[in-house]
C-alpha positions in Angstrom: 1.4 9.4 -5.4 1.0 11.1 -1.8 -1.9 13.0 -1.8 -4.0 11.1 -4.5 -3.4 13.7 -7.4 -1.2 16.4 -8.0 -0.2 20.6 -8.3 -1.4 19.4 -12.0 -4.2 17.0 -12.3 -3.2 16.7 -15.6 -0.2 14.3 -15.2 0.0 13.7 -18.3 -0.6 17.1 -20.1 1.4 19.8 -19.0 0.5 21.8 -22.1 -1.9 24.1 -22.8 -4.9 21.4 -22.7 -4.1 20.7 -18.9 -5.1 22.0 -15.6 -3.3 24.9 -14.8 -1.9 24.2 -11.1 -3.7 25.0 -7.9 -0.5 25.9 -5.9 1.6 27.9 -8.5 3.9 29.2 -6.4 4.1 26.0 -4.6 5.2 23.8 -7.7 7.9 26.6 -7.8 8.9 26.1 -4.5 9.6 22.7 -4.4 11.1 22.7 -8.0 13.9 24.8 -6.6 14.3 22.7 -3.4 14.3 19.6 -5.4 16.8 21.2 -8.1 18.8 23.2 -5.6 18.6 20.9 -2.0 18.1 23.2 1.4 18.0 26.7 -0.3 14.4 27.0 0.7 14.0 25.4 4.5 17.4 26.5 5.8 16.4 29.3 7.3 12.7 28.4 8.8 10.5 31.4 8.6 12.8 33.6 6.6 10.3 35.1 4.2 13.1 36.5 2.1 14.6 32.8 2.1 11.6 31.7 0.7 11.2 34.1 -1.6 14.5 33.3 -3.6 13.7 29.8 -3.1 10.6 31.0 -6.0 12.5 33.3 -7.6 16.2 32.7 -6.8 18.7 35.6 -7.6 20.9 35.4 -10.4 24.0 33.9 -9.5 27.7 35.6 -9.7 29.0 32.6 -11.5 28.3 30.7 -14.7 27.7 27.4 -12.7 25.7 28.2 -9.3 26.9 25.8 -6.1 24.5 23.2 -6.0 23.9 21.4 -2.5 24.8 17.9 -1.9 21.1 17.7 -1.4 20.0 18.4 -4.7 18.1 15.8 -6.6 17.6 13.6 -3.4 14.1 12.1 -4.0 14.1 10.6 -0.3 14.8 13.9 0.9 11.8 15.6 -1.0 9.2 12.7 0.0 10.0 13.2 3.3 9.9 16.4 3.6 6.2 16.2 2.3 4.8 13.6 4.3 5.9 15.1 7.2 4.2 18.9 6.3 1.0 19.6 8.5 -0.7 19.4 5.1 -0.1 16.0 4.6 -0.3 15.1 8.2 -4.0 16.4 8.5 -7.3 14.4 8.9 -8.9 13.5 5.9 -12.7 13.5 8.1 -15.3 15.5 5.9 -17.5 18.1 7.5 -20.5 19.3 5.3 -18.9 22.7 5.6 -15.7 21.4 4.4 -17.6 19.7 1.4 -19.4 22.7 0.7 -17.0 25.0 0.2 -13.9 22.7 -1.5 -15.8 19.2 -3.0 -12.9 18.0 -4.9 -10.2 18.9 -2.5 -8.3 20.6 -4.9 -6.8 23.3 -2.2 -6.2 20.4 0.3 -8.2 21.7 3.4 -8.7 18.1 4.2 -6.0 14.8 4.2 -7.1 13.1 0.8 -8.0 9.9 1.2 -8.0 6.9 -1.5 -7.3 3.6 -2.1 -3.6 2.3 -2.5 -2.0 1.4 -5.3 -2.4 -2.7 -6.4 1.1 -3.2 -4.9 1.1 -1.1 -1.8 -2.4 -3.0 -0.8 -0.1 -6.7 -0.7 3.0 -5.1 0.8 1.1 -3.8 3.0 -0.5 -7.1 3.8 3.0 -8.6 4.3 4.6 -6.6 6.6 1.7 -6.8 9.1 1.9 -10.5 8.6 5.5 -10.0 9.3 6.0 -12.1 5.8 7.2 -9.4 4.1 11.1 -9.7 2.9 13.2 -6.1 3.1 15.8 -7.4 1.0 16.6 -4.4 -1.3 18.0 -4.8 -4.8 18.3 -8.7 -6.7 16.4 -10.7 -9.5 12.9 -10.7 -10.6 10.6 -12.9 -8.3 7.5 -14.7 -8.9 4.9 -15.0 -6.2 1.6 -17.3 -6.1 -0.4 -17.0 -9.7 -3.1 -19.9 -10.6 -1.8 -22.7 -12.5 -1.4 -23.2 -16.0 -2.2 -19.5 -16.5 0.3 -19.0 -18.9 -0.8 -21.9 -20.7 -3.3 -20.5 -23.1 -1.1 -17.3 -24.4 2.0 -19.1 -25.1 3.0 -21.2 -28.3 4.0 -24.9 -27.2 7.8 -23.9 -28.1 8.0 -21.3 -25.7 10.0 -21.7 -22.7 7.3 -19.5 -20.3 4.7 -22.0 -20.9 4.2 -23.1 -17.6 4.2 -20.3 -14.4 6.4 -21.7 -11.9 6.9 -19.6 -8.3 9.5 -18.7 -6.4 10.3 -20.8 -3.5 11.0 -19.3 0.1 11.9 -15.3 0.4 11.1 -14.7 -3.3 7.2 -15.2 -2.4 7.5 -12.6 0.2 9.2 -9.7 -1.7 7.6 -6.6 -2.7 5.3 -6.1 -5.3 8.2 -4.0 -7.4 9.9 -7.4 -8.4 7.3 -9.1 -8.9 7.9 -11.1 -12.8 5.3 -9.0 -15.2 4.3 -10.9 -18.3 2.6 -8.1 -20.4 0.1 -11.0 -22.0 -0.6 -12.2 -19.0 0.1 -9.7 -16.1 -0.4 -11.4 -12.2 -4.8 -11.3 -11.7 -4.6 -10.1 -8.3 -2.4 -7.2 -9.7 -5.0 -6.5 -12.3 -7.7 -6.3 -10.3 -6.6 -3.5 -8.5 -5.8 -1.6 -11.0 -2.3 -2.1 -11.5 -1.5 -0.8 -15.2 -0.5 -3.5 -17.9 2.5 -2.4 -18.4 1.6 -2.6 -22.7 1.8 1.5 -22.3 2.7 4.5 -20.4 0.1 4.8 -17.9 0.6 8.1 -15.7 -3.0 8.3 -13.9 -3.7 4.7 -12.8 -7.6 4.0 -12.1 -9.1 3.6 -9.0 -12.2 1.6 -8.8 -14.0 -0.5 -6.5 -15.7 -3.8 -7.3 -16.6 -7.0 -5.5 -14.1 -9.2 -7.1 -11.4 -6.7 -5.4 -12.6 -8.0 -1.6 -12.7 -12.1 -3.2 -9.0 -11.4 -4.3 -8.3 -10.0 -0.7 -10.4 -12.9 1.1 -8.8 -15.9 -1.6 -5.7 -15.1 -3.1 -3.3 -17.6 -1.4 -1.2 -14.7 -0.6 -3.3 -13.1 1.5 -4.8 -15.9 2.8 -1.3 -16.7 3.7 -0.8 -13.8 5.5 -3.7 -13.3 7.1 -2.1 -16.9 9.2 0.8 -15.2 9.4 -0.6 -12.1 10.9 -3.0 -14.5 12.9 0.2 -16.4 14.7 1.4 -12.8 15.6 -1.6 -12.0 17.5 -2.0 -15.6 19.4 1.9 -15.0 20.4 1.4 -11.4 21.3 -0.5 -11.8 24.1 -2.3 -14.3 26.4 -5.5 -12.5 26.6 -8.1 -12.5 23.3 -8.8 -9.1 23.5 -5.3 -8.0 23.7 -4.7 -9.7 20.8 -6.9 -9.0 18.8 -6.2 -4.9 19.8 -2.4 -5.8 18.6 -3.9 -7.2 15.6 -5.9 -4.3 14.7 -3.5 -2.0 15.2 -0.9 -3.8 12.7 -3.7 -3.5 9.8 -4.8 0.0 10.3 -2.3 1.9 13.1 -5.0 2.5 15.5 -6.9 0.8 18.2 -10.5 -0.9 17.8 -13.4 1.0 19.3 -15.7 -1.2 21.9 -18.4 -2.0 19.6 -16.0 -3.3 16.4 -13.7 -5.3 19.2 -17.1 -6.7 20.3 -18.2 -7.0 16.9 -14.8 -8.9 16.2 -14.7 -11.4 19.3 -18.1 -12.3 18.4 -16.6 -13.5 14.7 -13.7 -15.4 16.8 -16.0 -16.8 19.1 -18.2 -17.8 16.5 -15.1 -19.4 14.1 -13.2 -21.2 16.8 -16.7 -23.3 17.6 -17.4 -24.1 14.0 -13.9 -25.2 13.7 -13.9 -27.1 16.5 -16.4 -29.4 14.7 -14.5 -29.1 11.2 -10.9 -30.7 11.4 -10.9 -30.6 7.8 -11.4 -27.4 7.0 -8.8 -26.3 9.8 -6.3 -28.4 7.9 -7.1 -26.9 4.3 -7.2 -23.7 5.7 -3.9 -23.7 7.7 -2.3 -25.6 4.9 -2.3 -22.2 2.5 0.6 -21.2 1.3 4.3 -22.1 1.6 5.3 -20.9 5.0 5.4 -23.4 7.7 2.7 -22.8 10.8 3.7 -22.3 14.3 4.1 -25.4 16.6 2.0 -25.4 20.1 -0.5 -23.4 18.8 -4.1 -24.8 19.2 -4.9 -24.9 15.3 -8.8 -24.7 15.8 -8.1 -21.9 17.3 -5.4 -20.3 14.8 -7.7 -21.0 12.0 -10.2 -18.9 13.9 -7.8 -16.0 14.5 -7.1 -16.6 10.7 -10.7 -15.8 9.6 -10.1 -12.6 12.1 -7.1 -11.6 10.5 -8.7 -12.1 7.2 -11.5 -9.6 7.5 -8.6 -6.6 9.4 -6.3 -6.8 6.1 -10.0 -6.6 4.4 -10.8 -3.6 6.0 -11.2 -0.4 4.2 -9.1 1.3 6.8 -6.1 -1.4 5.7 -6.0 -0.6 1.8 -7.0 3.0 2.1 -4.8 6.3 3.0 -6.6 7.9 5.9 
């Protein structure tokens, strides 16, 4: 889930058909701290520390004392992504590919796709859309219309796909309502598992129809507006903007030539809809959120079509 595979490749075999790990004493490592909590960090550069932590001693008593942070998944994530291993650029040198091509030994930051639902949370929290709530009921965000329709007998009471209404369109993808016979499209086309069986190793592929669900699906389309009124609030100056924009898709700042590149697009889009009142008002009109007042809406709809192509980016549904 972090670094784009595991110790063992083989998820799903740990037996004697799968890969044997490429950090033995690694997976051992952080077996015990996961089990045990701080035996092996809490004394930093004790060698002997960490060499119990592998091969702790036997213990004077039946029943070992267990620290209060054993078992605390939080705990163990962070401690990983905040390693030098996970921390480091994934930029590939042809020396680098040379000597490690699959990246096995993790000289180099993996770098991959996200998962189906990390790609629209993300979306959503740098539209600002996204709702933190923890915990509640199954939600059900924007699907297409009677898609439920041609799976379900005429008794059935799930005939007809009805969405949620206010913050349950803008929670995250874990409560999302999953019909196995007809799981959400977007979903599906990036790879999210059916849910019919155990998947352990989801697929990564990339295909057109992945950017058309980005570009189209209401939800993004939605939040690309969304993330477009943040950036005409955020600042009185286009570039400025469109810098804070940026930086909310992909957590860095645009070089000259793509801000160029970018303002060109904006410059371009705020003349053609200029001309196109329609298509402003179809455009603006996506989704159930309501758009910002004393906003010049040619204008927003341009920013929109901006916003569109940052959550679009590779660097905005990719780990760098």
């Amino acid at each position: 889930q972090l670094f784009g595979h595991g110790i063992v490749a083989t998820v799903e075999d740990f037996g004697l058909q799968g890969e044997f790990p490429s950090h033995p004493e690694l997976l051992d490592w952080l077996a015990v701290e996961f089990g045990q909590g701080d035996r092996g960090t809490r004394r930093q550069g004790d060698e002997q520390t960490k060499r119990d932590a592998i091969n702790p001693p036997l213990p004077l008593s039946p029943c070992p004392p267990v620290s209060s942070l054993a078992w605390d998944t939080k705990r163990l994530q962070r401690l990983i992504v905040t390693s030098a291993t996970y921390r480091q650029s994934s930029a590939i040198t042809p020396e680098s590919l040379r000597v490690e091509p699959r990246n096995r030994l993790l000289g180099r930051a993996p770098r991959y796709r996200l998962d189906a639902e990390a790609i629209r949370d993300a979306a959503l929290f740098s539209s600002g859309l996204l709702a933190e709530r923890i915990g509640g009921p199954s939600v059900k965000p924007y699907q297409p219309t009677d898609l439920w329709k041609a799976v379900v007998y005429d008794t059935k009471n799930t005939q007809s796909y009805e969405p949620s209404r206010g913050e349950g369109l803008y929670r995250r993808s874990m409560y999302t309502y999953w019909k196995r016979q007809v799981p959400p499209p977007s979903m599906s086309q990036l790879d999210a598992p059916t849910r019919e069986v155990c998947v352990l190793r989801r697929q990564r592929t990339n295909t057109p129809l992945q950017a058309l669900v980005l570009m189209n699906d209401p939800q993004f389309v939605e939040a690309a507006r969304a993330l477009a009124e943040r950036m005409a609030t955020s600042s009185r100056d286009d570039q400025s903007r469109l810098t804070n924009g940026f930086r909310w898709a992909t957590s860095r700042t645009p070089s000259d030539s793509e801000r160029d590149t970018l303002m060109r697009l904006f410059a371009a889009e705020r003349s053609r809809f200029r001309e196109r009142t329609r298509s402003v008002d179809s455009l603006l009109a996506v989704g159930e959120s309501s758009v910002a007042t004393g906003l010049d809406r040619a204008e927003l709809a341009a920013w929109t079509v901006v916003a569109n192509v940052l959550l679009n980016l590779d660097e905005a549904i990719s780990r760098e």
